[in-house]
C-alpha positions as CSV (number, residue, x, y, z in Angstrom):
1,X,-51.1,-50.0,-12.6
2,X,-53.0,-50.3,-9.6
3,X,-52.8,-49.2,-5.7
4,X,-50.5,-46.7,-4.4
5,X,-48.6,-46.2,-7.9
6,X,-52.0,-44.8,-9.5
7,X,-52.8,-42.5,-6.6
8,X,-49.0,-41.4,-6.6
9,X,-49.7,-40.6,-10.3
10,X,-52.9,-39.0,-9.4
11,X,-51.3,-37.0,-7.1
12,X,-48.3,-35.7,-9.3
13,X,-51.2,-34.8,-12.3
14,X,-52.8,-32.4,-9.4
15,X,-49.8,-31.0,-8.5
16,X,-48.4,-30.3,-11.8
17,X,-52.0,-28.7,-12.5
18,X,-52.1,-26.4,-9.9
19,X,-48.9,-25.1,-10.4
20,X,-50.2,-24.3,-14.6
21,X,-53.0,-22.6,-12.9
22,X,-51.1,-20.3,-10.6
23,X,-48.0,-19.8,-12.9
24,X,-48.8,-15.8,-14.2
25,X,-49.2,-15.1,-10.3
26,X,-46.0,-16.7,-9.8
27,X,-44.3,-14.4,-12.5
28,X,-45.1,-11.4,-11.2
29,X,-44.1,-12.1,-7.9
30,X,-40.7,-12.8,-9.1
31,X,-40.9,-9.7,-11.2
32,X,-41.9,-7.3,-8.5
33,X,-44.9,-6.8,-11.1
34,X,-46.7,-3.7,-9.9
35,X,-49.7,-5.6,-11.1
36,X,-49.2,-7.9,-9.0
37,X,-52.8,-8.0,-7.2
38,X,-54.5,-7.4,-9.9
39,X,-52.7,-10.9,-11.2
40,X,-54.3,-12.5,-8.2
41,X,-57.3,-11.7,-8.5
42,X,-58.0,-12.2,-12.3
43,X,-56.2,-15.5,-11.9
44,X,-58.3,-16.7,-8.5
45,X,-61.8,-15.9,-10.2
46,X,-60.9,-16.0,-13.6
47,X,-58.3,-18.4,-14.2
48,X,-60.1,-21.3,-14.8
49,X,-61.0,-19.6,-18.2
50,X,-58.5,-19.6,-21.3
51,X,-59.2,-16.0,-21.7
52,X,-58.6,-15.4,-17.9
53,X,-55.6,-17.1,-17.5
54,X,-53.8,-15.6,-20.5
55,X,-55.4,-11.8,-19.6
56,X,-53.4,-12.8,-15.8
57,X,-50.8,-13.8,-17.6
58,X,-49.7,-11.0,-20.0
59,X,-50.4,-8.7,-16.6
60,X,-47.6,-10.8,-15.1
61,X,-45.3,-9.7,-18.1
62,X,-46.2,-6.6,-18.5
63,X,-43.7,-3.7,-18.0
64,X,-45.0,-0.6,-16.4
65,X,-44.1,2.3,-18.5
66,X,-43.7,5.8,-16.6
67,X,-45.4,8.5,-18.8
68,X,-42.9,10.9,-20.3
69,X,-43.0,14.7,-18.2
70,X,-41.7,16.8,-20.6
């Protein structure tokens, strides 16, 4: 596999990875995440790290609780 195949391949692999990379800032988006810059920016400097990544990432899913007023 050589010529324009390859670089079609090449192209799909960068794709695919950039969407991995920016998938907990996708989340909360579609969640209305009230977290949500705090996703972006954990995920921008820090996402290229494991630890990064899944600390933007279970930001993205988490569920803000109101504290109870009693």
């Amino acid at each position: 596999m050589t010529g324009i195949p390859l670089f079609i391949l090449a192209v799909l692999i960068v794709i695919a990875e950039i969407y991995c990379y920016i998938t907990p800032y996708i989340i909360a988006s579609k969640c209305s995440s009230r977290f949500l810059p705090h996703v972006f920016i954990i995920n921008v400097f820090f996402g290229w790290t494991l630890i990064g990544w899944i600390l933007a990432l279970y930001l993205a899913l988490k569920r803000y609780q109101a504290p109870n007023v009693s």
